[in-house]
N, C-alpha and C positions, 0 to 999 in steps of 0.2 A: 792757142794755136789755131788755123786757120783749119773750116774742114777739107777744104781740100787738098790740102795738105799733111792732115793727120789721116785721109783716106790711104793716099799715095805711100807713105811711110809704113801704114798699116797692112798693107798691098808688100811693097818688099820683105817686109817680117813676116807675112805667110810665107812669101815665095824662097824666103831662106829656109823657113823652117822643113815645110814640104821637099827641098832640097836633101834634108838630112833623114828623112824616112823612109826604110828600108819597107817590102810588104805589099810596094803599092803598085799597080799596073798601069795608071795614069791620074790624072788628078785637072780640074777644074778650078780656078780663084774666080770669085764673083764678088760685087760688093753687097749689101743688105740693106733690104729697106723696113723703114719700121714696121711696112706690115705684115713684111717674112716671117716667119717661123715662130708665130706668135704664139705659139702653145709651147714649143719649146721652152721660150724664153720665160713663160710662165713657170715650167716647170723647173728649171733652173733657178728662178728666184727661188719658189718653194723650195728647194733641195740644199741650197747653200744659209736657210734658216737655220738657229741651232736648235728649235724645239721641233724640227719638223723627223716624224721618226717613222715615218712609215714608208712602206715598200725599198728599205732599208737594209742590208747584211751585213754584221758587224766584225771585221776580220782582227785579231789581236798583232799588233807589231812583235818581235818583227816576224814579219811574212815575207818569203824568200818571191824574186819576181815569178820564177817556174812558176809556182802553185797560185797567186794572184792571176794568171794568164789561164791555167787549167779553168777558173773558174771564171772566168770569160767567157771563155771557147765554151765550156760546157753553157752556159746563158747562151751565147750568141748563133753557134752554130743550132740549136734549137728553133731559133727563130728564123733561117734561111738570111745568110749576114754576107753580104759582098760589097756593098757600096755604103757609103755613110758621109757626113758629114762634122766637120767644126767647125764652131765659130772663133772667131778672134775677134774678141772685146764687141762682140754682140754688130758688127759693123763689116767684117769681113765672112764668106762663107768658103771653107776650102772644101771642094766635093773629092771622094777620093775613092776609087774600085780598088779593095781590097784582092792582092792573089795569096796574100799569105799572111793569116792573122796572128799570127803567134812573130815573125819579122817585126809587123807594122807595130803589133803593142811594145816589144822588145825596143824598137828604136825609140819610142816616143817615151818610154821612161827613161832612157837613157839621156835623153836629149833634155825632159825637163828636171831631171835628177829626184826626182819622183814620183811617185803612183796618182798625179794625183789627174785626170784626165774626162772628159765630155765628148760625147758622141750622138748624132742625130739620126734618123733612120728616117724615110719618106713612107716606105710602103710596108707593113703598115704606120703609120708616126708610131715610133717610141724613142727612148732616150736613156740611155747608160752613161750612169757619173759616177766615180770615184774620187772619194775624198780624201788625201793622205791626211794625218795629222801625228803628230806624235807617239800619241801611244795607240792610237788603231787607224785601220783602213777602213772609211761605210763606204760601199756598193748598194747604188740606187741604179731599179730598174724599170720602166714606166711604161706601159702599150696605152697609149690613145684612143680609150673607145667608145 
């Protein structure tokens, strides 16, 4: 397919999805260049290894969504958490001011029928991923420093 045409396609699929997210006070679509968010995407490779096990928490299925969120919130609001970013397929950037995080996480499992979810942070860089699988949830949490 043509890139500019898989940009554009990949541009509506944010902006649909962004549509269906409850939590948020406004929100940004940007497109990405390869030399954006190059630590991220570092860490995201490493993360989605299967030998990679560190900065790691291991949840046992099933976990109800309430207590997957509690332990969010308890990571996130630690850190001072209102804005953040995702990517989509490493090519799009949706920025997004969080007013209500326990909303925003709520829709976005609903929407991908899932736990399974990535998250970017600027100041200081870090980066929160969750990985659904079968029979457990990993929570990876990462400060850049």
């Amino acid at each position: 397919m043509n890139n500019k045409l898989e940009k554009k396609l990949l541009y509506i699929k944010a902006k649909e999805y962004v549509s269906q997210l409850k939590g948020i006070e406004s929100f940004t679509i940007s497109y990405v260049n390869d030399e954006d968010f190059v630590w991220y995407k570092k860490q995201l490779k490493l993360f989605f290894k299967i030998e990679q096990i560190d900065s790691r928490m291991t949840l046992d299925h099933p976990i109800s969504k309430k207590k997957l969120i509690e332990i969010v919130n308890k990571i996130l609001k630690n850190n001072g958490f209102s804005k953040c970013i995702q990517l989509v397929e490493e090519k799009i950037a949706i920025h997004l001011n969080i007013n209500n995080l326990d909303d925003f996480l709520n829709s976005i499992f609903r929407y991908n029928q899932t736990f399974d979810l990535s998250l970017l942070f600027l100041e200081p860089e870090r980066i929160l991923v969750i990985n659904d699988d079968e029979y457990e949830v990993y929570l990876h949490y990462c400060i850049n420093n």
